[in-house]
N, CA, C and O atoms as a MOPAC input file, in Angstrom:
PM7 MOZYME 1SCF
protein

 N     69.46000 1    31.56400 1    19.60400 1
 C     70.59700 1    32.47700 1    19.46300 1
 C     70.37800 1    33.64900 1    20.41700 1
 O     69.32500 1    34.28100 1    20.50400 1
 N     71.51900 1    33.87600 1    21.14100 1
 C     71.46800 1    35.21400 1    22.14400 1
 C     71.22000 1    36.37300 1    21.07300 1
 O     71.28400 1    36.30400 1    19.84500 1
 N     70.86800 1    37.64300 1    22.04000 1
 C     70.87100 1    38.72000 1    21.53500 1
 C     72.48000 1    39.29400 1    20.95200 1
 O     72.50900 1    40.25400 1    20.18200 1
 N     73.72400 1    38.63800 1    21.38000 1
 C     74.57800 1    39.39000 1    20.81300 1
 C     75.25200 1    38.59800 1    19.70800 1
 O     76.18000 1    39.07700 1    19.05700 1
 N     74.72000 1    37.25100 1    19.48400 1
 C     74.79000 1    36.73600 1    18.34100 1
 C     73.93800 1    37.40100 1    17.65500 1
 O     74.62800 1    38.08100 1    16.89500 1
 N     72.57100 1    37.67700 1    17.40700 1
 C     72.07500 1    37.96700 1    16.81100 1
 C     72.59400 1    39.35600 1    16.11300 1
 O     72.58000 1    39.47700 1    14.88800 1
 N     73.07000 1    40.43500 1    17.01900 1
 C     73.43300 1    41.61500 1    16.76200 1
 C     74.68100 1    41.15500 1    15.70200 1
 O     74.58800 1    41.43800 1    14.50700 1
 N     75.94600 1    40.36500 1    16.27900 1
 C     76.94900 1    40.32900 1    15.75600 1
 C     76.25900 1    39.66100 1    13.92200 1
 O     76.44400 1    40.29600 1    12.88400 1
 N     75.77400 1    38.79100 1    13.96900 1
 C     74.91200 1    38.39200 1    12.56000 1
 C     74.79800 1    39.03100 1    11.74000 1
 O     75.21100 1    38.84500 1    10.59500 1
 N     73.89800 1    40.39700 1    12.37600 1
 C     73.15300 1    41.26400 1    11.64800 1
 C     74.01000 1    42.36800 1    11.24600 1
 O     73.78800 1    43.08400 1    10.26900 1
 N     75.15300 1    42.49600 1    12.16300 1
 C     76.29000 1    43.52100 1    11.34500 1
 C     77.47300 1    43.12500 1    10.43800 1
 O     78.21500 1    43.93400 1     9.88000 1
 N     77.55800 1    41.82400 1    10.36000 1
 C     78.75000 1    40.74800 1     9.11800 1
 C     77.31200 1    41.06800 1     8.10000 1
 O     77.69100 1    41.60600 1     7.06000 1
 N     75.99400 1    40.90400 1     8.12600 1
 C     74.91200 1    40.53500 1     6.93100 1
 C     75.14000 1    42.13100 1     6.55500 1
 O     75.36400 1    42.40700 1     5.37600 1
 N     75.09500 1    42.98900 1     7.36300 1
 C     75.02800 1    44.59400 1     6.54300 1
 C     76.31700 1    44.56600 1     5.71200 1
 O     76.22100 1    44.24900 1     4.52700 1
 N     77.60400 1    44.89200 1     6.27200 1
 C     78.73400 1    44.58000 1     6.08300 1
 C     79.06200 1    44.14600 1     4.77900 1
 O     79.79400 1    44.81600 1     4.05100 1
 N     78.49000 1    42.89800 1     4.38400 1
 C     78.99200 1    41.88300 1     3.03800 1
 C     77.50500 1    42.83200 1     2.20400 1
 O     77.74800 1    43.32700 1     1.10300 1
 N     76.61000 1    42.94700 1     2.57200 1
 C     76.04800 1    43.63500 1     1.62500 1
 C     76.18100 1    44.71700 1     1.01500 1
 O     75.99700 1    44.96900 1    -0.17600 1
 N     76.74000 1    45.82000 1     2.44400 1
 C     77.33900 1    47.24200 1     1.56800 1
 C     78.76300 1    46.82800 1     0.57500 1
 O     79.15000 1    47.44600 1    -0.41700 1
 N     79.41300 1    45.52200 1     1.22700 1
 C     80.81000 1    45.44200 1     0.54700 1
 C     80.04900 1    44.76700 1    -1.25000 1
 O     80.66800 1    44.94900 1    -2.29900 1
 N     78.88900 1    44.14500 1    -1.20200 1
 C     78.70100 1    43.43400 1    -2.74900 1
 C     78.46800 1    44.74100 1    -3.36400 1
 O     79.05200 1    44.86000 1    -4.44200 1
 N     77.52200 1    46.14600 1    -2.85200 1
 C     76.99300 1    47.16600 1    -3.60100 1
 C     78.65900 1    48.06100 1    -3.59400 1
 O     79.01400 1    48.52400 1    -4.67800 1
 N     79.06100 1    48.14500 1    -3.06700 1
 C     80.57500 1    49.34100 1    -3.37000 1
 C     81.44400 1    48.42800 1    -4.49000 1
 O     82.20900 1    48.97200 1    -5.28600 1
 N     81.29800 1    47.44100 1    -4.46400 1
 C     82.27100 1    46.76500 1    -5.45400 1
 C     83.92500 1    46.17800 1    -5.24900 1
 O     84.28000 1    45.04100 1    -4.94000 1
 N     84.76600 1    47.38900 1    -5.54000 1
 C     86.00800 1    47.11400 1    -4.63500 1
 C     86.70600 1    48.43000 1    -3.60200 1
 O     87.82600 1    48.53600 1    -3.10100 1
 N     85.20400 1    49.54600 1    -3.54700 1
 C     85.19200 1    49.64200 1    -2.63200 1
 C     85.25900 1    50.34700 1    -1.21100 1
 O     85.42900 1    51.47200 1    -0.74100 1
 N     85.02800 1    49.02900 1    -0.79300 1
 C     84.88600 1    48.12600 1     0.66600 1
 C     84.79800 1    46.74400 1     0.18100 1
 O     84.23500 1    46.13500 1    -0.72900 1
 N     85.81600 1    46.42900 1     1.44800 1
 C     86.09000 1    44.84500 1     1.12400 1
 C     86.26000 1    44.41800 1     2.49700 1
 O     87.16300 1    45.00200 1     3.09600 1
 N     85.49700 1    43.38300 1     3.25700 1
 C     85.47000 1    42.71500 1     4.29000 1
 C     86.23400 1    41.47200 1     4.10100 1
 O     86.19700 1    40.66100 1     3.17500 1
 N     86.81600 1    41.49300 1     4.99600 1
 C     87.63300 1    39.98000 1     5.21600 1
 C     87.19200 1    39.37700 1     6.68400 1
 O     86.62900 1    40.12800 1     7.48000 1
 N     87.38700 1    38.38000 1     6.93100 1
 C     87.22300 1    37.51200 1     8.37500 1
 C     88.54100 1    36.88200 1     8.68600 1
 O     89.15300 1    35.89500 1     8.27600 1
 N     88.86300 1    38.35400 1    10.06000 1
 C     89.80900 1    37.57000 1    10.28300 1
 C     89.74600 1    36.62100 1    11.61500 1
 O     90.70900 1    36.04700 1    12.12300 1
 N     88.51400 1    36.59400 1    12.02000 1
 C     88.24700 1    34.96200 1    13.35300 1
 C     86.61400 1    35.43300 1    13.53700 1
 O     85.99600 1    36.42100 1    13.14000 1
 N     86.29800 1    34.45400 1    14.19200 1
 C     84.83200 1    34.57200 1    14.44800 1
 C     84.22800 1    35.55700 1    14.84500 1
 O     83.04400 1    35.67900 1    14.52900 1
 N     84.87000 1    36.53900 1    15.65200 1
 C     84.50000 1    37.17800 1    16.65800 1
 C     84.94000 1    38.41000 1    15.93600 1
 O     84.24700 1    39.32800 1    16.37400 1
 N     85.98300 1    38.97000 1    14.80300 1
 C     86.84300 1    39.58500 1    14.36900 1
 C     86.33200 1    39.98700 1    13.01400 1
 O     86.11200 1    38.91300 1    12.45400 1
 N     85.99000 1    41.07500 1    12.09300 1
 C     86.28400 1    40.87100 1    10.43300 1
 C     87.20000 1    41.91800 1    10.33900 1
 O     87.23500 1    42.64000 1    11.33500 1
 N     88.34700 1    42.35400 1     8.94200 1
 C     88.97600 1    43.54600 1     8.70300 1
 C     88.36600 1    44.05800 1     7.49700 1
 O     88.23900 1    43.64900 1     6.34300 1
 N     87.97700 1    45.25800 1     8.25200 1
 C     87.26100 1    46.43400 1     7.05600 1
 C     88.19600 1    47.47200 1     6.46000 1
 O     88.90900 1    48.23500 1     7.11200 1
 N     88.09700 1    47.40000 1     5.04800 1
 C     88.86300 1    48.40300 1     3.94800 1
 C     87.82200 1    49.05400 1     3.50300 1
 O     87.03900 1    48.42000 1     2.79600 1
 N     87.49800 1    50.70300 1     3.84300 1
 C     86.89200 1    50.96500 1     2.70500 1
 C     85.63800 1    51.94400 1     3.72500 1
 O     85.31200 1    51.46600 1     4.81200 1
 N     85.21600 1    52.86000 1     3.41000 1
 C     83.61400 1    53.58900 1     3.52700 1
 C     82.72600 1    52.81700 1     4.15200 1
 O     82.32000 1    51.98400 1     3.34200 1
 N     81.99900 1    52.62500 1     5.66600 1
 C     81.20700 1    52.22200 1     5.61100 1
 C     79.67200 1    52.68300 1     5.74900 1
 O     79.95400 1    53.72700 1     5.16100 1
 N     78.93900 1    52.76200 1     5.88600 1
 C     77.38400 1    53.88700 1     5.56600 1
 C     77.13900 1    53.33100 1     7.43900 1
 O     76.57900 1    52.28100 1     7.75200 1
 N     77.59200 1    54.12500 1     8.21900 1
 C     77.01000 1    53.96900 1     9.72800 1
 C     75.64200 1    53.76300 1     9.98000 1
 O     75.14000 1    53.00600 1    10.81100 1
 N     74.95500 1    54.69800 1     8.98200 1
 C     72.84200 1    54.82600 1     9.40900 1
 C     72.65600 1    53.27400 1     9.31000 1
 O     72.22200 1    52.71500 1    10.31700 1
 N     72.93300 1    52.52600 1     8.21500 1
 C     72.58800 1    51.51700 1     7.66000 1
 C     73.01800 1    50.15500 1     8.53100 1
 O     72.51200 1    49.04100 1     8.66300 1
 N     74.12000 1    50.76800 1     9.01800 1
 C     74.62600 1    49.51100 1    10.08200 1
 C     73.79300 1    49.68100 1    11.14200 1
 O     73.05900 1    48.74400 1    11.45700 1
 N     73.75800 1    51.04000 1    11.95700 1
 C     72.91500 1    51.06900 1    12.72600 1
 C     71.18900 1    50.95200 1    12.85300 1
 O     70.49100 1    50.91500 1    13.86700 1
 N     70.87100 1    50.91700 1    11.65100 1
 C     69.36200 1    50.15600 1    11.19200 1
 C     69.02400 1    48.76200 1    11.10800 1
 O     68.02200 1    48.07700 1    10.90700 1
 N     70.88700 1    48.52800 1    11.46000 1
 C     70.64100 1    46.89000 1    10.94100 1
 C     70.44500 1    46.05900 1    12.17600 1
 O     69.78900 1    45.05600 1    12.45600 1
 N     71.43700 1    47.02800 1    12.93200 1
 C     70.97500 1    46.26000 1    14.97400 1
 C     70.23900 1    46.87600 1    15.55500 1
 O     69.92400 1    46.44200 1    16.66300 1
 N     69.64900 1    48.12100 1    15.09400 1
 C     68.09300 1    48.80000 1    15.36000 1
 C     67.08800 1    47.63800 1    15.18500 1
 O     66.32600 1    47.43800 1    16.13100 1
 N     66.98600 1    46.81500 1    14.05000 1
 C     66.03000 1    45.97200 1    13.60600 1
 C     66.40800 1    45.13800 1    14.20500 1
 O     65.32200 1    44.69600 1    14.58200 1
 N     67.42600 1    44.24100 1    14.82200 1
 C     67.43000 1    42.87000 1    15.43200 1
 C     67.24800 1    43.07100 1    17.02300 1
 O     66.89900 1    42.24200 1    17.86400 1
 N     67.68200 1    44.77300 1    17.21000 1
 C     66.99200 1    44.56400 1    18.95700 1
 C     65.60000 1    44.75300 1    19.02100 1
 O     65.10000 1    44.54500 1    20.12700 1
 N     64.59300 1    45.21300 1    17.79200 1
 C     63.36200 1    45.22500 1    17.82100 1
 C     62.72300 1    43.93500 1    17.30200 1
 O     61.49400 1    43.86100 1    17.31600 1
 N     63.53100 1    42.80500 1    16.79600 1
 C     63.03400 1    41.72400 1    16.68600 1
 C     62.33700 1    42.14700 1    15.18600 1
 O     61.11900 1    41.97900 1    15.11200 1
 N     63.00300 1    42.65500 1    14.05600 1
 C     62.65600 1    42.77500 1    13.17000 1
 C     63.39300 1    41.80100 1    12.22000 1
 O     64.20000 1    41.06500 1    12.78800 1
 N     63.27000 1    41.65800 1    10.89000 1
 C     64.18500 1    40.77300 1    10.01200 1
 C     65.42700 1    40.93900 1     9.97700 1
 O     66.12600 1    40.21700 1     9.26700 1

């Protein structure tokens, strides 16, 4: 997997996780592969920790 798959991965995996902890919310939808539509608060540090860690080759 390229690096911007990987990035794109790692920000749908933050994404659906802040959307399971807010409840209803934030609510992610997919609208195409390349695409999701966000409703709702999202926590920026946390997204940005999340492709902090995949350009350092972290989990």
């Amino acid at each position: 997997m390229d690096m911007e798959a990987q990035i794109v991965a790692a920000l749908r995996t933050e994404l659906q996780r802040q959307a399971a902890d807010a409840g209803d919310a934030l609510r992610i939808a997919e609208a195409s592969s390349a695409r999701v539509r966000i409703e709702g608060s999202v926590d920026l540090e946390a997204l940005a920790m999340a492709v902090a860690g995949t350009v350092a080759g972290g989990p």
